[in-house]
N, C-alpha and C positions, 0 to 999 in steps of 0.2 A: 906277313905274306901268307899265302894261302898255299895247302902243300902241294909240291911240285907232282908230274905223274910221273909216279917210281917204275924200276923192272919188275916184274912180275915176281914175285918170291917163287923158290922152286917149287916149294909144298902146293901154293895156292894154285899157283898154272895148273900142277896136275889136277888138285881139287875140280880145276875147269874142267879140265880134259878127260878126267877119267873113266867119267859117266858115259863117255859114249858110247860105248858099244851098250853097256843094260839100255840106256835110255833109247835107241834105237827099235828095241820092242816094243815098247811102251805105248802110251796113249799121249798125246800132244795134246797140250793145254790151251796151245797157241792157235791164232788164227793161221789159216795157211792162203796161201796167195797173194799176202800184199811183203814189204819190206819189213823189216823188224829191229835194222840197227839201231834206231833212236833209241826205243825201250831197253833194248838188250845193254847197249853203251851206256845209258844214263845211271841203270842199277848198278851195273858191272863197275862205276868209277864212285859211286854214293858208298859202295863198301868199303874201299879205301878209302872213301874220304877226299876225292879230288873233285875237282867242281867243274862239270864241264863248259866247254867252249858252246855258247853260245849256238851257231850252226848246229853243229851236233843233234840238240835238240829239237828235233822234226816234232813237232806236237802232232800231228796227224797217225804217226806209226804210233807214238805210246798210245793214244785212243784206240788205234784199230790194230795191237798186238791182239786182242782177245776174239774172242767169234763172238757175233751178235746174234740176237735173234729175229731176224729178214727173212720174211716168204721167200721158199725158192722159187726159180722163175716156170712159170706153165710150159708146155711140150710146146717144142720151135722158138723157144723166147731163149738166149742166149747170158740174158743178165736178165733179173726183175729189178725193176724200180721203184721205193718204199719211200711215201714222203709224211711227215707227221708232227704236230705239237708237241710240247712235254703237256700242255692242257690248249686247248683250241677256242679258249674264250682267255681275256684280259681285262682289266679297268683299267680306267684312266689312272686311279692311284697307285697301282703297282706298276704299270705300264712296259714292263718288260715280258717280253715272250721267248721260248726256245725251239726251233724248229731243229730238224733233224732230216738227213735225204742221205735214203740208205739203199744201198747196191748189194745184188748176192749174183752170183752162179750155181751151176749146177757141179755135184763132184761126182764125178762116173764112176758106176757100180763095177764096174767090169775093164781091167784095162784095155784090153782088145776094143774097146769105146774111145780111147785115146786118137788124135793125131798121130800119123808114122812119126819117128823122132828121129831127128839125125845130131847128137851129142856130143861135142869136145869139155873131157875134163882137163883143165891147165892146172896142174897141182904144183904147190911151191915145196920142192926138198931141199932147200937151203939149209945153212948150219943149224942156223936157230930154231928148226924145226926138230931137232932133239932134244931140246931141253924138257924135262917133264916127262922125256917119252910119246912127244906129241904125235911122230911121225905113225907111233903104231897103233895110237887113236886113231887116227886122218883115216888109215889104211882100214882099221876094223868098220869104220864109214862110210867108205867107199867098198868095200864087200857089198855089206849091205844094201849099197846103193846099187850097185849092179845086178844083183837079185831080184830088186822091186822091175829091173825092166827087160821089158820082152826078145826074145831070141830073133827076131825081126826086125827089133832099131837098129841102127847105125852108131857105133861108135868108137872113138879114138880116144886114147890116153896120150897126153904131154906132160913130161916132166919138166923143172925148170932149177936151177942154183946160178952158178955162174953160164952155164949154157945150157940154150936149150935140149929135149931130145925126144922124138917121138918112142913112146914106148908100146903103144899098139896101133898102127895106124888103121886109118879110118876104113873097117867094116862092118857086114852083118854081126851082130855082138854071138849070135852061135852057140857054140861052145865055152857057158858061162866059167867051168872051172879053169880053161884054158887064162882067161881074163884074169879070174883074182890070182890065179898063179903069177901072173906079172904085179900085179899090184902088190901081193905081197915081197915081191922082190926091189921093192923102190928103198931104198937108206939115204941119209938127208947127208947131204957135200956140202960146199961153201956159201958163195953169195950171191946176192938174189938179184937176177936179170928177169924181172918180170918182163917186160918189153918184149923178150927174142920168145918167154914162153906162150901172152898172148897170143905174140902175129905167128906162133907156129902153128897154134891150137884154130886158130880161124882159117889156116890155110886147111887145114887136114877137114876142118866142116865143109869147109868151100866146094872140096873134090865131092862132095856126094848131097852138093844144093841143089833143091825144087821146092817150087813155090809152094806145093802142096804137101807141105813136109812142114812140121817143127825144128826149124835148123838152130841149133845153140849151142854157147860155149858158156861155161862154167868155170869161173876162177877162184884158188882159192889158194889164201897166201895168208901170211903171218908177220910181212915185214914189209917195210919202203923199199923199195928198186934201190941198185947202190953198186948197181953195174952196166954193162952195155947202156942202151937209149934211160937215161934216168930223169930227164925234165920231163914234168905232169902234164904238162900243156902237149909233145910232142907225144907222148903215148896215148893221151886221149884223141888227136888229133888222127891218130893213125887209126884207132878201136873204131873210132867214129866212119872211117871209110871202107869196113869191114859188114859196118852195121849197114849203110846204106847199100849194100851187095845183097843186104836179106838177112845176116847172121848175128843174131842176139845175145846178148850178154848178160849173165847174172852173177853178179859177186859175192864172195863169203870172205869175211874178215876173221883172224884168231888171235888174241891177244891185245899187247899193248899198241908198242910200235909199229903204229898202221896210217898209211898214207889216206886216212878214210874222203874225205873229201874228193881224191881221185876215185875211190870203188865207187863213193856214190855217185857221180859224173859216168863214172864207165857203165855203170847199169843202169842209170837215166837216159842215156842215150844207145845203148844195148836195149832200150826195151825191155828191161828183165830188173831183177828184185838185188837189194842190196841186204845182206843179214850181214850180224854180230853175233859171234859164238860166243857166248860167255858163261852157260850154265847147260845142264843136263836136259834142260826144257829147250834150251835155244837147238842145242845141238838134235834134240828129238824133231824138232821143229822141221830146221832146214834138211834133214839126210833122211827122215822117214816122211813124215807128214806134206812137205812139200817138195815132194818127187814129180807127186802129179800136178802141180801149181807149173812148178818149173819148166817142165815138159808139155803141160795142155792149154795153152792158150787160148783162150773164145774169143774175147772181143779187142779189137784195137782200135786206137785213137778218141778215147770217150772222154765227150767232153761235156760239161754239165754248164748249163745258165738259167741262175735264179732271177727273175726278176716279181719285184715287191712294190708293191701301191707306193703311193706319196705318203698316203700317212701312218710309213712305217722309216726309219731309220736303220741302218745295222751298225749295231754296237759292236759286235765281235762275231770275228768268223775263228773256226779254231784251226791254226796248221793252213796246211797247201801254202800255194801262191797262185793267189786270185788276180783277176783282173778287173778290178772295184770299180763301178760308176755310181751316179747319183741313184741309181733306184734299180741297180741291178749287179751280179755278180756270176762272173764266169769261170771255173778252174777247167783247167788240162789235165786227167786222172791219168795215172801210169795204167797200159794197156792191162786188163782184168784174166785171171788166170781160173782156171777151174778149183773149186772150192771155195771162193773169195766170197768173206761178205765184210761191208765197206760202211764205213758211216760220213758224214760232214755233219762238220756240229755248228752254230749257228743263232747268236742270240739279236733280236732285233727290243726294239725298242718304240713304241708309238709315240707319232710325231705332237705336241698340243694343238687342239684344235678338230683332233677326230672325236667324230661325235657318237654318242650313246648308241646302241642295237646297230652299226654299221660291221658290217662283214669285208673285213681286208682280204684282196687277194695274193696270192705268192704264186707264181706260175713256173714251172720247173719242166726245163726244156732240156734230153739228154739223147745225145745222139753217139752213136760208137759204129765199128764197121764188122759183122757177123762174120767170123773166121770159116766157119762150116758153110755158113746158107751166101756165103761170099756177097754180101749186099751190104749198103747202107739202113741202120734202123733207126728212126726215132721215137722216142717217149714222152709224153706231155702230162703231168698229173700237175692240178692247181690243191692248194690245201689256204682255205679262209681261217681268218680269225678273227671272233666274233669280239666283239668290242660291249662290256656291260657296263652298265651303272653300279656302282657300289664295289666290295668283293668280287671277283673271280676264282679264290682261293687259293691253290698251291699251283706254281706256273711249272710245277712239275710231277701231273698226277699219274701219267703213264710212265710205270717202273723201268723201260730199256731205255728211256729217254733222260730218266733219270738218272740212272748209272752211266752214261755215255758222258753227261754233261758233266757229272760230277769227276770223272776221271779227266775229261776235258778243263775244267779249273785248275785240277793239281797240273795237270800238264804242264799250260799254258804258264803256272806259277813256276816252275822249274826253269822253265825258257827267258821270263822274264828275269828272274834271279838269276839267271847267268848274265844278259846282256847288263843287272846293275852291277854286279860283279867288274864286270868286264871295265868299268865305266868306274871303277872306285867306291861303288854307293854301297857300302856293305850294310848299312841299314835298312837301306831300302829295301835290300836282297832279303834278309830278315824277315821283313813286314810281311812282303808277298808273299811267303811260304805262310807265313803265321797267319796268315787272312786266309788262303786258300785251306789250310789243315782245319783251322776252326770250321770254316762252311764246312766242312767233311765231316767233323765230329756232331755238328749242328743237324744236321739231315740223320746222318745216320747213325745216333749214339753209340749201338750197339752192334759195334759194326760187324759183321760175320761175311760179307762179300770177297771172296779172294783177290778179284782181279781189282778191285778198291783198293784193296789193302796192299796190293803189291807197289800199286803206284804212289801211294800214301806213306808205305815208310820210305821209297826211295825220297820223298819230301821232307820225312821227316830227318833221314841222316841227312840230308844237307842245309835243315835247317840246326841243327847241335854243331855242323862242321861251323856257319857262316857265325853262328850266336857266341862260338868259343872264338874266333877273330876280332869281335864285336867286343869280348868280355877283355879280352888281352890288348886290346887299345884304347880302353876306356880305363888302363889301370895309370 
C-alpha cells in the first residue's frame, strides 16, 4: 500500500505557516496571476511521501507557477500574444517539433491604475484553525493584505466556524488601523460552515455591486464543511448563482484536509484563481504578490484556437482541457489578471509524406473581451515550420522554450504516474518518472536552473516513494 495522507504534524504545519508574515516582505518567486495549487499541492504531498490523486495534478499550473519570459503587451493592448518554435525548421528523421503560445499582461506601476475594487474576505476561524498558531498567521496576512489596498476600495470581512458573522461590513476601507484592529480580534471557535460564510461574504459584495468595479470574494479555509449546507454539489450550485450576478471568486486552501476539488470548481466558476499555501513562497505569492492579480482583472473570456496544416499531427498538448479536432485545437483560458504571463506547451509531430523545403503553417487565433477599452479583441499570429532534408539539429534551440518544455515533461510525468498509480501499475509509475528525469539530466547535465529543479525533485521524491513499493513487492 502506498502511504495514506496523514495529519499534518504540529511542528510541520507550523513549519508551513510560520513564514508568513517575513515572507510577506519579500520578493515572490512565483508567477503571479494564474492558479498555483497543482505545484504547491504536488510538492507539499512529495515531502511526505504521498502520492497524489490523479486530478490534483493540473500540469498546466506546475508549467506556469514560474514567470516566463513574454514581451509585455504595447500601449492599448491588454494581453500580448507570443507564439514560437523551440527551433522553427525539422526533418523528416527527427520529425518531432515544439511549439509554444504564450500570453502576458501588463502589471501596474501605480495602484491608483487599478480597477475600483469592491472586496469580501470569507475567512475560516474554525477549531482547526489553531493548531500550529495558524490563526495568527492568517491574521498577520491579512494585515498585510489590507495595507497593499487603497483607502477608496470597498471592503467587508466574514467570519465563518459553526456560524456565520459579519465582522466589518461592506465599506470605504478608510480608516486602515480601524480594519486590522478587528482582524486582529478574530480567535478560531468550532466547526466549519463554510456554506453560511460564503453566501454571507457574497451578500455583503452584492450591496456595493457595479459593473464598473472589480467585485470579489475571497475564501480561505483549512477544512471540509461539516456543518450547515455540507453537499459540494449544493454549495457550488449556490457560489455559482452569485457568480452569474457579477461576483467572483478566488479561493486559498491551507493544509491537509481540504475539500480541494470543490475550491477548484468554486474559483473556476468564480472566475478567479485557486492557490495552495504550502510554503513561504506560496504564501509570499498569494497575500503579497497577487493582490494586484486578484483584484485587477484585464481581460475575460479568452479563448485560444490553433489550427495546424495536414502535415502536422499533435502528439501532445500539455495540461488544459482542449477541444481536439483533426487539424486544430481550441482551450477556454481562466479570465487573465494583471501581472500574468502564460504559456501552452505543445509538441507536434510531422505527418510521412511531407516534403523537403515545405513551410507548415500553425495559425493561432486568440480572442478575449478588453475589461478597460470594454470591447472585443482578436489576435492572429501564424508561425511556419520549415521542413529540411537531412539534420535540423536540437528541436529545442531557443532557451525559454526549452525550459518550459522541459518542466512540461516532468509535469506531465507526475500526472501520469499518478493515474498508473491509480490503476495499480506501479511499474509503469516508475518508468515514467525515470524516463522523464533522465531527459532532464540528459539536456541539462549540470543543472543549476531553479524552477527545473524544483519540479525535478518533486519527481524525483515520488520516484524513491513508488521504486520502495516496487522493491517491497518484488521481495
Amino acid at each position: 500500500m502506498l502511504p495514506p495522507v496523514h495529519k499534518l504534524s504540529t511542528f510541520k504545519l507550523f513549519l508551513t505557516i510560520s513564514f508568513l508574515f517575513c515572507a510577506l516582505v519579500g520578493t515572490a518567486m512565483g508567477q503571479a496571476g494564474v492558479s498555483s495549487a497543482a505545484d504547491s499541492r504536488t510538492r507539499y504531498l512529495s515531502e511526505m511521501g504521498v502520492i497524489p490523486a490523479s486530478r490534483e495534478v493540473a500540469v498546466e499550473e506546475i508549467i506556469n507557477y514560474r514567470r516566463h519570459q513574454i514581451g509585455l503587451p504595447k500601449a492599448g493592448e491588454a494581453v500580448a500574444l507570443d507564439v514560437r518554435w523551440g527551433n522553427d525548421q525539422v526533418s523528416l528523421a527527427g520529425r518531432e517539433a515544439v511549439l509554444q503560445v504564450g500570453f502576458s499582461t501588463q502589471l501596474a506601476n501605480d495602484r491608483q491604475e487599478l480597477r475600483p475594487l469592491n472586496l469580501a474576505l470569507v475567512i475560516d476561524k474554525s477549531g482547526s484553525m489553531a493548531d500550529a498558531d495558524k490563526i495568527s498567521r492568517v491574521k498577520e496576512a491579512l494585515l498585510t493584505l489590507v495595507s497593499k489596498l487603497r483607502e477608496t476600495d470597498t471592503l467587508s470581512i466574514v467570519v465563518f466556524d459553526s456560524e456565520a458573522q459579519v465582522l466589518l461590513p461592506a465599506r470605504s476601507l478608510g480608516d486602515k488601523e480601524y480594519v486590522k484592529q478587528l482582524i486582529r480580534s478574530i480567535q478560531p471557535g468550532s466547526a466549519t460552515n463554510l456554506h453560511a460564510g460564503l453566501m454571507l461574504g457574497y451578500r455583503e459584495a452584492l450591496k456595493n455591486y457595479r459593473k464598473d468595479v472589480t467585485n470579489r470574494v475571497i475564501l480561505l479555509t483549512d477544512g471540509i464543511a461539516n456543518q450547515g449546507v455540507t453537499e459540494p454539489s449544493r454549495i457550488a450550485q449556490d457560489s455559482l448563482g452569485f457568480n452569474d450576478r457579477g461576483i467572483d471568486l478566488s479561493t486559498i486552501g491551507v493544509g491537509l484536509d481540504l475539500n480541494k476539488d470543490l475550491l477548484r470548481q468554486l474559483a473556476k466558476s468564480g472566475r478567479g484563481l485557486f492557490h495552495f499555501v504550502a510554503d513561504a513562497q506560496d504564501i509570499d505569492k498569494v497575500f503579497l504578490k497577487e493582490v494586484q492579480s486578484l483584484v485587477s482583472p484585464v481581460a475575460s473570456e479568452p479563448n485560444v484556437e490553433i489550427e495546424f496544416d495536414q502535415g502536422l499531427e499533435l502528439a501532445q498538448l500539455y495540461g488544459y482541457e482542449p477541444t481536439v479536432r483533426r487539424n486544430s485545437v481550441s482551450i477556454k483560458l481562466d479570465n487573465m489578471n494583471s501581472g500574468l504571463t502564460q504559456v501552452i506547451m505543445m509538441c507536434f509531430r510531422v505527418r510521412p509524406g511531407a516534403s523537403y523545403r515545405s513551410r507548415i503553417p500553425v495559425n493561432v487565433r486568440f480572442t478575449y473581451y478588453d475589461l478597460e477599452q470594454k470591447r472585443q479583441v482578436v489576435k492572429m499570429e501564424t508561425a511556419y515550420l520549415t521542413v529540411r532534408e537531412g539534420s535540423a539539429g536540437d528541436m529545442l534551440i531557443d532557451g525559454e522554450v526549452a525550459k518550459n518544455y522541459t518542466i512540461a515533461l516532468l509535469a506531465q510525468a507526475i500526472h501520469d504516474m499518478a493515474v498508473a498509480v491509480e490503476g495499480g501499475r506501479l511499474q509503469d509509475a516508475e518508468k515514467l518518472l525515470t524516463s522523464a528525469i533522465a531527459k532532464t539530466y540528459q539536456r541539462y547535465p549540470n543543472l543549476e536552473d531553479e524552477d527545473i529543479t524544483r519540479t525535478l525533485m518533486v519527481a524525483q521524491k515520488y520516484q524513491e516513494v513508488i521504486r520502495k513499493q516496487n522493491q517491497q513487492r518484488g521481495r
